[in-house]
C-alpha positions as CSV (number, residue, x, y, z in Angstrom):
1,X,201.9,36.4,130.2
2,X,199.5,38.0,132.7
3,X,198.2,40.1,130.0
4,X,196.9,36.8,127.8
5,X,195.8,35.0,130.9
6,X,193.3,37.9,131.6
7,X,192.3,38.1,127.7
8,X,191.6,34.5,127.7
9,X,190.0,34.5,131.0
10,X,187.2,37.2,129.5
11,X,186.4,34.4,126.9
12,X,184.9,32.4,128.9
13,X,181.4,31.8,130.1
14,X,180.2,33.8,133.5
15,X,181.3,31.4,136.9
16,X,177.6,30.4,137.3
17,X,177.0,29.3,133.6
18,X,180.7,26.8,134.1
19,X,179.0,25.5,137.5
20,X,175.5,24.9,136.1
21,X,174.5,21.3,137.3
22,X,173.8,18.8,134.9
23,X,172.4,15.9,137.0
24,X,170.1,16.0,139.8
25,X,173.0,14.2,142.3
26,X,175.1,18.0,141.6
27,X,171.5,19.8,142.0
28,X,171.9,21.7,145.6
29,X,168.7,22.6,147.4
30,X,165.1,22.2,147.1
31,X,165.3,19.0,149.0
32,X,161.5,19.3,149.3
33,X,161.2,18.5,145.8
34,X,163.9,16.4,144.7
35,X,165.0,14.4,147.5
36,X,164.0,10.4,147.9
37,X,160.5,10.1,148.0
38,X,159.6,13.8,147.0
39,X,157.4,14.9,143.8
40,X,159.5,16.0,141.1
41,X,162.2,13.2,142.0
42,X,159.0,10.5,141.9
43,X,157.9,11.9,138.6
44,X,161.3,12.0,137.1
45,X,161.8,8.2,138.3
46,X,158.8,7.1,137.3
47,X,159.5,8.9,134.1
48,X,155.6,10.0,134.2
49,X,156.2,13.9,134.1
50,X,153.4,16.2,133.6
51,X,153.5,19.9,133.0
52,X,154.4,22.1,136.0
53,X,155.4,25.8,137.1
54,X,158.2,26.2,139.0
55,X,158.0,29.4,141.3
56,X,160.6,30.7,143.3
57,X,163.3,33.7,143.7
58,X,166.6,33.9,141.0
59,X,169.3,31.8,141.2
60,X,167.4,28.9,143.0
61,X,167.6,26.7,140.1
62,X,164.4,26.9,138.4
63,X,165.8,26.8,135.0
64,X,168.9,24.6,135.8
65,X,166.4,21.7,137.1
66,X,164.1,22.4,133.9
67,X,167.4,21.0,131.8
68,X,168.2,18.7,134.0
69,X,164.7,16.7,134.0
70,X,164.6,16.7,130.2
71,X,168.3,15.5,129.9
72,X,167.7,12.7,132.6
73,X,163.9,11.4,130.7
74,X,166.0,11.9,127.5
75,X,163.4,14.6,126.3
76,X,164.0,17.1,123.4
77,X,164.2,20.6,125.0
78,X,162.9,23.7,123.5
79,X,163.3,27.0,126.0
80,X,161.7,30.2,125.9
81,X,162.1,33.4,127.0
82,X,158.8,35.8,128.3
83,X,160.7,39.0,127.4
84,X,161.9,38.4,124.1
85,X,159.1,35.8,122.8
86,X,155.8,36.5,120.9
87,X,153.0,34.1,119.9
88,X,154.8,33.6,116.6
89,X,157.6,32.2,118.6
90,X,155.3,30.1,120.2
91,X,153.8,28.5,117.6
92,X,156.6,27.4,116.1
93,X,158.1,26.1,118.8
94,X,155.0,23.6,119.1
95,X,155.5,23.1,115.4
96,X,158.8,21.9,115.8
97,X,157.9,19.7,119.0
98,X,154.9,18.6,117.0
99,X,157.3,17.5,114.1
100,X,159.6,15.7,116.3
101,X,157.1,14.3,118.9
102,X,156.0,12.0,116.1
103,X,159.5,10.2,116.2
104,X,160.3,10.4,119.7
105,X,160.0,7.3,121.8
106,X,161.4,9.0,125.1
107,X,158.0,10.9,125.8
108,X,156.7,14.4,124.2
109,X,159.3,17.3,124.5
110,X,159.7,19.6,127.4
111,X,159.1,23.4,126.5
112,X,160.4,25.6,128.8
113,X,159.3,29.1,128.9
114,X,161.6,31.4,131.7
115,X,159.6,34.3,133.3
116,X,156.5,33.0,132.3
117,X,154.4,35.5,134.5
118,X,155.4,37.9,131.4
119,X,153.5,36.1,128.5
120,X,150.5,38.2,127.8
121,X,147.1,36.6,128.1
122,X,147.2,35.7,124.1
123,X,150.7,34.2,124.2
124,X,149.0,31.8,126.8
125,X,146.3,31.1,124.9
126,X,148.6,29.8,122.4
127,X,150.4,27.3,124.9
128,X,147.4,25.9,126.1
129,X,146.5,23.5,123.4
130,X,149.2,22.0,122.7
131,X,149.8,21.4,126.9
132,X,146.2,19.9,126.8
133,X,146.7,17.9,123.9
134,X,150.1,16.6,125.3
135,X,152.3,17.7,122.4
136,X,154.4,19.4,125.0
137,X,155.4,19.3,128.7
138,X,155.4,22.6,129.8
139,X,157.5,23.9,132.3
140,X,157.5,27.4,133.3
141,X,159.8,29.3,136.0
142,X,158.3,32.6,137.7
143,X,159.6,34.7,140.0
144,X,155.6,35.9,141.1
145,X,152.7,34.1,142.2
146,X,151.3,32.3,139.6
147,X,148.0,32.7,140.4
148,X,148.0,36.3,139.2
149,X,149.7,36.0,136.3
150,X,149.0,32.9,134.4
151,X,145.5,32.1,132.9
152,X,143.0,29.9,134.9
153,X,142.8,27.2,131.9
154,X,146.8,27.1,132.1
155,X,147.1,26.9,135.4
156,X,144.5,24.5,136.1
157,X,146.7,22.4,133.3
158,X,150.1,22.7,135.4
159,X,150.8,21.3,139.2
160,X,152.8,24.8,141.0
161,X,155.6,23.9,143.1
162,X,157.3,26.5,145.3
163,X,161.6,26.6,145.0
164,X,163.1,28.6,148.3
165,X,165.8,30.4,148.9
166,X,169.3,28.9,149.0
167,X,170.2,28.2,153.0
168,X,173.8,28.6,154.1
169,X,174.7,25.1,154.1
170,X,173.6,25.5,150.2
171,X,175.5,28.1,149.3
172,X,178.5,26.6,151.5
173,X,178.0,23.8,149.4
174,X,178.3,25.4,146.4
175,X,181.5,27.7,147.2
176,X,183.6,24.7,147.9
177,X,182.8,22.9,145.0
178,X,183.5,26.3,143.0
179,X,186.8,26.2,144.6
180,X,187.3,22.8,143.8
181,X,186.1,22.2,140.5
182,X,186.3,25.2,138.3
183,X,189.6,25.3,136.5
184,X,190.0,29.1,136.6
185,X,189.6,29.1,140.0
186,X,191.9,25.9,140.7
187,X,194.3,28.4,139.0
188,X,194.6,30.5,141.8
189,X,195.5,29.9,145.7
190,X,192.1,30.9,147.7
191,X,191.9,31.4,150.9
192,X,188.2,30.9,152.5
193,X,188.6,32.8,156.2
194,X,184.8,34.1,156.5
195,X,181.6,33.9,154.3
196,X,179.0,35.8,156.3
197,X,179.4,39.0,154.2
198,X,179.4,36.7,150.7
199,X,176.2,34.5,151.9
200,X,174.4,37.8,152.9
201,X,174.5,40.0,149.8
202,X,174.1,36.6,148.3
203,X,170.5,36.2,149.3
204,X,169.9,33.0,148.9
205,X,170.8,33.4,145.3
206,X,173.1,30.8,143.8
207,X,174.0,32.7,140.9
208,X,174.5,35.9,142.6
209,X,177.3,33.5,144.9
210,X,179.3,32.7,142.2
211,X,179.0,36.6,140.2
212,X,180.1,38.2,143.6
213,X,183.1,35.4,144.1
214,X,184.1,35.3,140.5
215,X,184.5,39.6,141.4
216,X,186.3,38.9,144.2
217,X,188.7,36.2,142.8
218,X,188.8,39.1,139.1
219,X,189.9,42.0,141.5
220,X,192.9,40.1,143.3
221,X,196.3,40.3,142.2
222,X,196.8,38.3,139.3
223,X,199.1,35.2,140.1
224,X,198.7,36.2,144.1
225,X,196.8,34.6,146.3
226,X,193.0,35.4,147.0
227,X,191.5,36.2,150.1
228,X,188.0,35.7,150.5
229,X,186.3,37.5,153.8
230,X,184.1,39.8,154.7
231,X,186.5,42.6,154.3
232,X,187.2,41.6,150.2
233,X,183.6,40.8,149.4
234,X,182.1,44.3,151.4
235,X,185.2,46.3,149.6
236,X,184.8,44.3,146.2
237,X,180.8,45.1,145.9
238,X,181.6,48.5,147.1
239,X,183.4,49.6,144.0
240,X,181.3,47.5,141.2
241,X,177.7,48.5,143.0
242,X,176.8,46.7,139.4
243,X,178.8,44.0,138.3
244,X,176.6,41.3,139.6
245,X,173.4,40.0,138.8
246,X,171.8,43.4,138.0
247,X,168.1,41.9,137.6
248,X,168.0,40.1,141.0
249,X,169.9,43.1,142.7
250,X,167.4,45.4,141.8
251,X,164.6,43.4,141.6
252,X,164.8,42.4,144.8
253,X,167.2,44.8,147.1
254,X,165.3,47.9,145.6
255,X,162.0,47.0,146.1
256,X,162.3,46.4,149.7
257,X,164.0,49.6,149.8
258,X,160.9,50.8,147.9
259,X,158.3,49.0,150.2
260,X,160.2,50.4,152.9
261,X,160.5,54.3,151.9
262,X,156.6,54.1,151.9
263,X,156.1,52.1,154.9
264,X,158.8,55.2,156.4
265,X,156.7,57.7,155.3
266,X,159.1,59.2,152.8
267,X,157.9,60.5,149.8
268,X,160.7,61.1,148.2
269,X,162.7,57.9,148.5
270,X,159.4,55.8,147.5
271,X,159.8,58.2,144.1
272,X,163.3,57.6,144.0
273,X,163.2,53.7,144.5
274,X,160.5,53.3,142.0
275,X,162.1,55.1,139.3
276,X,165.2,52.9,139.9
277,X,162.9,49.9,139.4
278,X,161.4,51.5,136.2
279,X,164.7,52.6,134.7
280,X,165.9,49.0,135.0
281,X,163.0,47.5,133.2
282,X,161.0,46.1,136.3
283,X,157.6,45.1,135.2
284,X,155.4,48.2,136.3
285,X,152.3,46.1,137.5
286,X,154.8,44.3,139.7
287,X,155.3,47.6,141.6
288,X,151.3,48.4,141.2
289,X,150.6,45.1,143.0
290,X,153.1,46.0,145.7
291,X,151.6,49.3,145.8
292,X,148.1,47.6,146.5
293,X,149.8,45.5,149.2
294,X,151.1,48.2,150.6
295,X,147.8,50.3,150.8
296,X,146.0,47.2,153.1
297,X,148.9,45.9,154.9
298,X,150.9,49.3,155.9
299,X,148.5,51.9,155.6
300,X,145.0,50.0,155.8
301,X,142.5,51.6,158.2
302,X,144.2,54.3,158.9
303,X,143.4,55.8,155.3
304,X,140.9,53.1,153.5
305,X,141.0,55.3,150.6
306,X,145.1,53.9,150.0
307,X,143.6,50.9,148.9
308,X,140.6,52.2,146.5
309,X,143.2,54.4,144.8
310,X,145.8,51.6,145.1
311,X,143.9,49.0,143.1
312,X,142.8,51.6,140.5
313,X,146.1,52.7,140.0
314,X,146.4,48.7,139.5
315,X,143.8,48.8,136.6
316,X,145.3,52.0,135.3
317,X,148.8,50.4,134.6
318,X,147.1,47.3,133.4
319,X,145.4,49.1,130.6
320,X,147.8,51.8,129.3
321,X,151.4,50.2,130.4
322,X,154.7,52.3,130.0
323,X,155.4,55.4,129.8
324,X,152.6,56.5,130.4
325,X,152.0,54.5,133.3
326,X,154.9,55.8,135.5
327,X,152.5,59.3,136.4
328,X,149.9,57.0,137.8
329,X,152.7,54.9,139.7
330,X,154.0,57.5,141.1
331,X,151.2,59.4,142.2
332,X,149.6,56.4,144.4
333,X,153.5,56.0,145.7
334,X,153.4,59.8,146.9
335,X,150.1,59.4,148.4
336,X,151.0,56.1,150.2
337,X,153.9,57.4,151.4
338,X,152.3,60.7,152.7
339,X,149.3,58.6,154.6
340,X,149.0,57.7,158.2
341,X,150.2,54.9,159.0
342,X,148.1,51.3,160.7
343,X,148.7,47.7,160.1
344,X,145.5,46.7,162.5
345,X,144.3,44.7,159.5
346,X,147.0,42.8,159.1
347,X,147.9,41.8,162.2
348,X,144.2,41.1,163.3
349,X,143.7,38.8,160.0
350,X,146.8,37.0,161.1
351,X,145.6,36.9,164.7
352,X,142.4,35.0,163.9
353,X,144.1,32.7,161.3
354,X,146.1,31.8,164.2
355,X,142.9,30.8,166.3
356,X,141.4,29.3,163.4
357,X,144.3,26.4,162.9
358,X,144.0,25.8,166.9
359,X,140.1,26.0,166.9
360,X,139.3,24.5,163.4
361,X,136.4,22.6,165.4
362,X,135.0,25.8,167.5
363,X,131.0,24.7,166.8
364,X,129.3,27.4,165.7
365,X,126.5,28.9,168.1
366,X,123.5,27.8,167.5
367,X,121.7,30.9,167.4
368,X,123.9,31.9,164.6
369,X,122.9,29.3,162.6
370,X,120.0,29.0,159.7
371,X,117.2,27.0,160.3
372,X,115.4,26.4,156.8
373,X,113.7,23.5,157.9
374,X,110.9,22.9,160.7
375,X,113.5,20.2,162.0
376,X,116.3,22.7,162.1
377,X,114.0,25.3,164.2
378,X,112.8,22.4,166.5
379,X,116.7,21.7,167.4
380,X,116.9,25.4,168.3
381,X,118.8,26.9,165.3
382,X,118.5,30.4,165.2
383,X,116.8,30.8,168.7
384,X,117.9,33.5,170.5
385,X,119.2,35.8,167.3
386,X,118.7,38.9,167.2
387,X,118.4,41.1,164.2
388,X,121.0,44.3,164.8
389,X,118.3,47.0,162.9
390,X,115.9,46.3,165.3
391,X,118.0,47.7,168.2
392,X,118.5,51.3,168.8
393,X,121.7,52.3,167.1
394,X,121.5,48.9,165.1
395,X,123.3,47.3,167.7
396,X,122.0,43.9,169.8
397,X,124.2,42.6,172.3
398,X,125.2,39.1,171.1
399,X,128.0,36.9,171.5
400,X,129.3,36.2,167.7
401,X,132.3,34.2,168.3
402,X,132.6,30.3,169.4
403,X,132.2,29.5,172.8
404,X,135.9,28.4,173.1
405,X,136.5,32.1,171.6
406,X,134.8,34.1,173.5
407,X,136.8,37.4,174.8
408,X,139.4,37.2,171.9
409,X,140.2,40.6,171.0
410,X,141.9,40.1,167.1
411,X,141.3,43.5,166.0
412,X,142.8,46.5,168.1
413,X,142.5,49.8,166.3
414,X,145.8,51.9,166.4
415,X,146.1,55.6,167.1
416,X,145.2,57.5,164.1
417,X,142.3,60.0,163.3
418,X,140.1,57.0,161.4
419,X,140.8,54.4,163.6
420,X,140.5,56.4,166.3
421,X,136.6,57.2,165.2
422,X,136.3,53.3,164.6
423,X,137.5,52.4,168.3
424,X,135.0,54.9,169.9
425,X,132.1,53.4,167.9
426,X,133.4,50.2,169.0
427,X,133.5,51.2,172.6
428,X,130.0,52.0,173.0
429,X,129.2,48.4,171.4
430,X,131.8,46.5,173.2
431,X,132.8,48.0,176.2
432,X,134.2,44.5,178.0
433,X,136.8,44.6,175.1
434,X,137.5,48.1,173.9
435,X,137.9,50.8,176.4
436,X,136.9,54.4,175.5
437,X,139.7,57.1,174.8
């Protein structure tokens, strides 16, 4: 008997395809968007949609909340995959939603298209005249920022709205009613002692949840009761490393490791890392863009040359892609990893944003100013400039931030052969704000 329960059991659809939500009162999270008085909630209630993107991390819902707008308007639903799609697959589609557009009374069809950061630029092309024309409502879902990946004319075409990460009270949320309403898991006596260890490998991720309890409940004693702690889940994930989610696992969980390695310094686990994302499909100029990130936030003044060969190492992927691509990747990895080491840049750019929210009216000086009128030079705009090349060392003693300002240090070089040049150069300019060595 246990024997054709577990046979059966294997039948069925994964925990998190049973669970999907099919209304937006089970829809758990993104509040921000779907709650009373919010955007997508207004649109779906005034039942005046418009194409969107919806951009986020897996297993926040993004294609779950696609269905469930279409099914609430009562709007034919054509989905899409990035990966597996080309433009001939496109076209049809908007034949098809042509074809039944003209007998539809609901509104023009939704086409959903999952990963849509993937779709080369001619696969886009193809999408945007029938989203202009409004033969389709087209929603996309992206796990990157849209504003890289997806043409200007499409994007200009489509509002962006940003999904988050699943908080604990979410994912609480969704383990009860798991519990509750699943009939395989109604099956079976669980005990819920902790959660920490479940909600942290679950990252926010609803669908990783319900993989790593649907393992925990599947590697229990058949018929016995299931307890879910810490203890089960750590032990459970420990011996199927890769029975869960692999594509947000390693998309995610290696690439920090990735990020990481280089930020370290180690050569050898950035390698490592990357190859890992490679081997498991990862988009290669996903990892050259982090690679460029990398080079000005981690590395930055320290070694300026990170980022030159960072962002050509960009290009390089761009125009010969895989396999060829992974010598290039790696050989901007090693040399990121092997740099010195500053994030000056970055913490001096967030630094002044910081004074620029508080001081959005600091008045700029006057002499700093233009005056291309005789009225503008009569109001003293301009007076009292001076022009740095005609001061010894191209250097004049002037005041360049807002009165209100004045003495902020944002920038403050870290020790490092470059910066170490750039703060005695600075020194002889400014010495009220940088001290020589």
């Amino acid at each position: 008997m246990e024997t054709l329960r577990k046979d059966f059991s294997r039948t069925l659809p994964p925990l998190p395809e049973r669970m999907r939500p099919e209304t937006l009162a089970e829809y758990v999270g993104q509040a921000h968007l779907t709650g009373p008085g919010c955007v997508l909630r207004n649109m779906i209630d005034g039942n005046n949609l418009s194409s969107f993107i919806l951009w986020g991390p897996p297993g926040v819902g993004k294609t779950t909340l696609a269905r469930i707008i279409a099914k609430t308007l009562d709007r034919e639903f054509y989905a899409l995959s990035a990966i597996s799609s080309g433009v001939k697959d496109v076209r049809e589609v908007i034949e098809q939603a042509k074809n039944s557009g003209l007998f539809a009374s609901s509104g023009a069809p939704v086409l959903f298209i999952d990963e849509i950061h993937r779709f080369s630029k001619a696969q886009q092309d193809a999408l945007l005249g029938a989203v202009e024309a409004g033969i389709v409502i087209l929603i996309g879902a992206t796990t990157e920022n849209p504003s890289f990946e997806v043409i200007t004319p499409l994007l200009s075409r489509c509002q962006v709205f940003v999904l988050k990460a699943l908080e604990a009270k979410d994912l609480d949320v969704l383990l009860q009613r798991a519990v509750r309403e699943d009939a395989c898991l109604r099956s079976r006596k669980i005990e819920i002692k902790e959660t920490a260890a479940l909600f942290r490998h679950s990252g926010g991720d609803a669908r990783k949840l319900l993989n790593i309890l649907e393992l925990v409940v599947n590697n229990s004693p058949v018929g016995g009761p299931v307890v879910l702690d810490n203890a089960s889940v750590t032990r459970c994930l420990q011996e199927n490393p890769a029975s869960y989610d692999k594509g947000g696992e390693w998309h995610y969980d290696i690439i920090s490791a990735f990020i990481k390695s280089v930020r370290g310094s180690d050569p050898n686990a950035a390698v490592y890392w990357m190859a890992r994302m490679l081997e498991g499909g990862e988009d290669p100029l996903f990892i050259a863009r982090r690679l460029c990130i990398l080079a000005a936030e981690d590395i930055g003044l320290a070694n300026p040359n990170a980022l030159l060969l960072a962002d050509a190492t960009f290009r390089i992927v761009h125009s010969i892609g895989m396999p060829e691509a992974r010598i290039p990747l790696s050989e901007c990895a090693i040399y990121l990893a092997s740099s010195p080491k500053s994030n000056a840049a970055y913490l001096a750019i967030d630094a002044a944003m910081g004074a620029a929210a508080q001081e959005k009216d600091a008045a700029v000086p006057l002499y700093l100013r233009n005056a291309p009128t005789k009225l503008m030079a009569e109001l003293g705009y301009a007076d009292g400039y001076k022009y740095a090349h005609d001061f010894p060392g191209h250097f004049a003693d002037l005041e360049f931030l807002p009165e209100t300002l004045r003495g902020r240090v944002f920038y403050e070089p870290q020790s490092n052969p470059q910066e170490d040049r750039l703060k005695a150069y600075l020194a002889s300019c400014w010495p009220k704000y940088y001290k020589k060595q």
